[in-house]
C-alpha positions as CSV (number, residue, x, y, z in Angstrom):
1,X,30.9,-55.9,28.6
2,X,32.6,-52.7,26.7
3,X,33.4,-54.7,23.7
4,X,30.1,-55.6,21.2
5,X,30.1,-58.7,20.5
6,X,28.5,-59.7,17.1
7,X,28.1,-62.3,14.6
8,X,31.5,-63.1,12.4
9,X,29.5,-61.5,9.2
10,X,27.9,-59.2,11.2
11,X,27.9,-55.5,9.8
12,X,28.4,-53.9,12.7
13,X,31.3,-56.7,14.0
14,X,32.7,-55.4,10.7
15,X,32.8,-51.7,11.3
16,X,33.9,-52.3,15.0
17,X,36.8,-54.3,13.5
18,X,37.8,-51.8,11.2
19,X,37.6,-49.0,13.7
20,X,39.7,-50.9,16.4
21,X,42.6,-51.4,13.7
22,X,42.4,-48.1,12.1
23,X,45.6,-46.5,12.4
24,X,44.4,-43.1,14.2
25,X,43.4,-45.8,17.2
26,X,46.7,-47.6,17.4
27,X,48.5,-45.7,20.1
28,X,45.0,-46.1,21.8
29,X,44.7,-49.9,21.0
30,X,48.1,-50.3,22.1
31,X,47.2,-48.8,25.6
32,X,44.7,-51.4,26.3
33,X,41.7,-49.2,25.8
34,X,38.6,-50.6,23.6
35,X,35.9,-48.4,21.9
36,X,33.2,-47.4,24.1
37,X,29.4,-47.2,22.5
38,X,26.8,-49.1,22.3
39,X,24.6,-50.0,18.5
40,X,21.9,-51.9,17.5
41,X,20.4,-52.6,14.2
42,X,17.1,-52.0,16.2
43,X,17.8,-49.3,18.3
44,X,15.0,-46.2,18.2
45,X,16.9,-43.5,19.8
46,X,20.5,-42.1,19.7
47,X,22.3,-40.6,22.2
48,X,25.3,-38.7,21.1
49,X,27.6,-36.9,23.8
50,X,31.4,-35.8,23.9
51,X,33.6,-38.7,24.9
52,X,33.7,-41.4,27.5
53,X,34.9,-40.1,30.6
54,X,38.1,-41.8,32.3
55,X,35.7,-44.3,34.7
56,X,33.6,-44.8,31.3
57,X,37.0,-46.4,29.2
58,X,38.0,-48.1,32.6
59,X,34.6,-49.9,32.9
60,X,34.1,-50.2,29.1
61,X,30.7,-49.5,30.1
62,X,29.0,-45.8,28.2
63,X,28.0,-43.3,30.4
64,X,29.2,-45.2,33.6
65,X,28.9,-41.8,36.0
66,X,27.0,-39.5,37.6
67,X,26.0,-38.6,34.4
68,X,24.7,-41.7,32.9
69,X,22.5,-41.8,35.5
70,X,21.1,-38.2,35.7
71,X,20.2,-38.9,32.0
72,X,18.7,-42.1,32.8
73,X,16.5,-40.4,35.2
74,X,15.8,-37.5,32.6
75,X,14.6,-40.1,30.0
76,X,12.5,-41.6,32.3
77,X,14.1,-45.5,32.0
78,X,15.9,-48.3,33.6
79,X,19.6,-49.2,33.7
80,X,18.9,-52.1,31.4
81,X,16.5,-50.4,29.4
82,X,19.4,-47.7,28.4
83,X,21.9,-50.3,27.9
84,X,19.5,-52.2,25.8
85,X,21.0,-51.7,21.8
86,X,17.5,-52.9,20.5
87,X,16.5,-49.5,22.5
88,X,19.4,-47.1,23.0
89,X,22.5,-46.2,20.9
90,X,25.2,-45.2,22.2
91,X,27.4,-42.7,20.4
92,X,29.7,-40.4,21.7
93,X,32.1,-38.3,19.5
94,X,34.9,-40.1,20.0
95,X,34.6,-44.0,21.5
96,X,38.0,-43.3,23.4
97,X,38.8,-41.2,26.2
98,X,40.4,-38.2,25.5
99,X,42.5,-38.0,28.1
100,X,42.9,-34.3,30.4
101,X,42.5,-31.1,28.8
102,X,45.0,-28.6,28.7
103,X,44.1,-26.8,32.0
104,X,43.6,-29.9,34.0
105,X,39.7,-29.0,35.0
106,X,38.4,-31.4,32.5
107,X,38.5,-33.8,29.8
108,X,40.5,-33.2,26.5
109,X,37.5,-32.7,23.7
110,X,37.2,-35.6,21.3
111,X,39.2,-35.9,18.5
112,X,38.4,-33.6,15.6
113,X,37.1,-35.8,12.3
114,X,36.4,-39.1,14.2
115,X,32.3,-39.1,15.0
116,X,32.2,-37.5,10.6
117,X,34.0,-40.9,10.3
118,X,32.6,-43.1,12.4
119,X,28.7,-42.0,12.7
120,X,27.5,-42.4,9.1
121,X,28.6,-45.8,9.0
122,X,26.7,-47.0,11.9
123,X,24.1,-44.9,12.1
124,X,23.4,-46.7,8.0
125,X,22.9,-50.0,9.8
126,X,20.2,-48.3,12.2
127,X,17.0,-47.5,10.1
128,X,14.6,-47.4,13.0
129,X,16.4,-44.6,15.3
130,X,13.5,-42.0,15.6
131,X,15.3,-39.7,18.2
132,X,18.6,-38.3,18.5
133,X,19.6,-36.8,21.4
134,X,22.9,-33.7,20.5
135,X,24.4,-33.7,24.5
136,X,26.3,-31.0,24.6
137,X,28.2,-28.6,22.3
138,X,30.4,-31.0,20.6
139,X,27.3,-33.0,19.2
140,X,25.9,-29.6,18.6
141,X,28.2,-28.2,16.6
142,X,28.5,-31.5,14.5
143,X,25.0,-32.6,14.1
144,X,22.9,-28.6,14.1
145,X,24.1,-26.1,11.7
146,X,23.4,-23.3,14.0
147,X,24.6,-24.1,16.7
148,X,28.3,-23.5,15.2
149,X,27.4,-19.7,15.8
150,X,24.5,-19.8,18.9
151,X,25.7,-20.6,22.4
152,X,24.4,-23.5,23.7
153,X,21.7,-22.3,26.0
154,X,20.5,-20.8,23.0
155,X,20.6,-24.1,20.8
156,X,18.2,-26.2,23.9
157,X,16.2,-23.1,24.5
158,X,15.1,-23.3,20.9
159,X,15.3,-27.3,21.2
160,X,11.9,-27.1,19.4
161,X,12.8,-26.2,16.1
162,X,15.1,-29.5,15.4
163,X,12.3,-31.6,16.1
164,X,11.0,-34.4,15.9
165,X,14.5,-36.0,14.8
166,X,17.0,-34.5,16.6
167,X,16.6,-32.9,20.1
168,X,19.7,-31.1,22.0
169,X,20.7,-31.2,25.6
170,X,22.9,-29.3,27.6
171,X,25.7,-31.3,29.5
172,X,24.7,-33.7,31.7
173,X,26.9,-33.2,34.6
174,X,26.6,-32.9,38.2
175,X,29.8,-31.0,38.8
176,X,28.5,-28.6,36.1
177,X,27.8,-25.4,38.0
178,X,25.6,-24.2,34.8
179,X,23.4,-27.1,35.1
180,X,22.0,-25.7,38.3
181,X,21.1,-22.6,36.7
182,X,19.8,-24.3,33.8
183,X,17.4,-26.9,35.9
184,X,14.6,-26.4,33.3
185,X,16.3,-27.7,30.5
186,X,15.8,-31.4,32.3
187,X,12.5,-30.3,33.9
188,X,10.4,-28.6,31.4
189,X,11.9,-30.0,28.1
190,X,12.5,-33.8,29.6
């Protein structure tokens, strides 16, 4: 279920192919693990957070948590409607798992360079996305200029100001003690 599957010709069958044989994914390829997203050529709405997590690249399934499904219930849809690539796609910055970060509390963050490589080209085969939801500070600082120098309550306080094309989200993360305090950004923006 984690791998696309597309037509031989296919655009997207292409990029996947070349991103799964790219050298910078060899040691991962050679690991076993396969790129987790999701893409359609229809899809109306991005979702771009920080990597898969670890039960995410085991699955091959995107946003295959706790998470996934608090977002889910944010936006309002069904399982299959967010796994739909004709409705939802699914773009994290980096497609592999990380692996831990240096203190052990978390996920190593994606690999610097990959979404600037991988994004434009599949985002070129998606005219119809509408929306594009920036989860987190990662997508942040890649996709909204200012949020390089605000903080990231500060970037979905002012979530206004980026729409109607891109709107940002704080993490979506039950463990996330901040997400507690921050309960309006699902309520009152969502």
């Amino acid at each position: 279920m984690g791998t696309p599957q597309y037509g031989a010709l296919d655009p997207l069958a292409l990029i996947h192919d070349e991103l799964i044989h790219d050298s910078t994914n060899n040691a991962l390829r050679e690991q076993g693990m396969d790129p987790i997203y999701t893409v359609g050529t229809a899809a109306r709405v991005a979702v771009i957070g920080q990597a898969p997590g670890r039960r995410a690249q085991a699955s091959g399934v995107p946003w295959d948590d706790a998470s996934g499904a608090t977002l889910m219930q944010w936006l309002g849809v069904t399982e299959g409607q967010f796994r739909d690539p004709g409705n939802f796609a699914l773009l994290p910055m980096d497609f592999y798992y990380p692996g831990r970060g240096r203190s052990g509390s978390g996920d190593a963050p994606p690999r610097r360079g990959f979404a600037a490589r991988w994004h434009p080209p599949l985002f070129a085969l998606m005219p119809d996305i509408r929306l594009t939801l920036l989860i987190g500070r990662y997508a942040q600082q890649a996709y909204l200029p200012i949020a390089k120098t605000a903080t990231l309550t500060a970037t979905v306080r002012n979530y206004q100001q980026f729409l109607p094309e891109l709107f940002p989200l704080g993490r979506v993360a039950k463990r996330d003690s901040m997400l507690v305090g921050r309960f309006w950004m699902s309520c009152r923006v969502m």
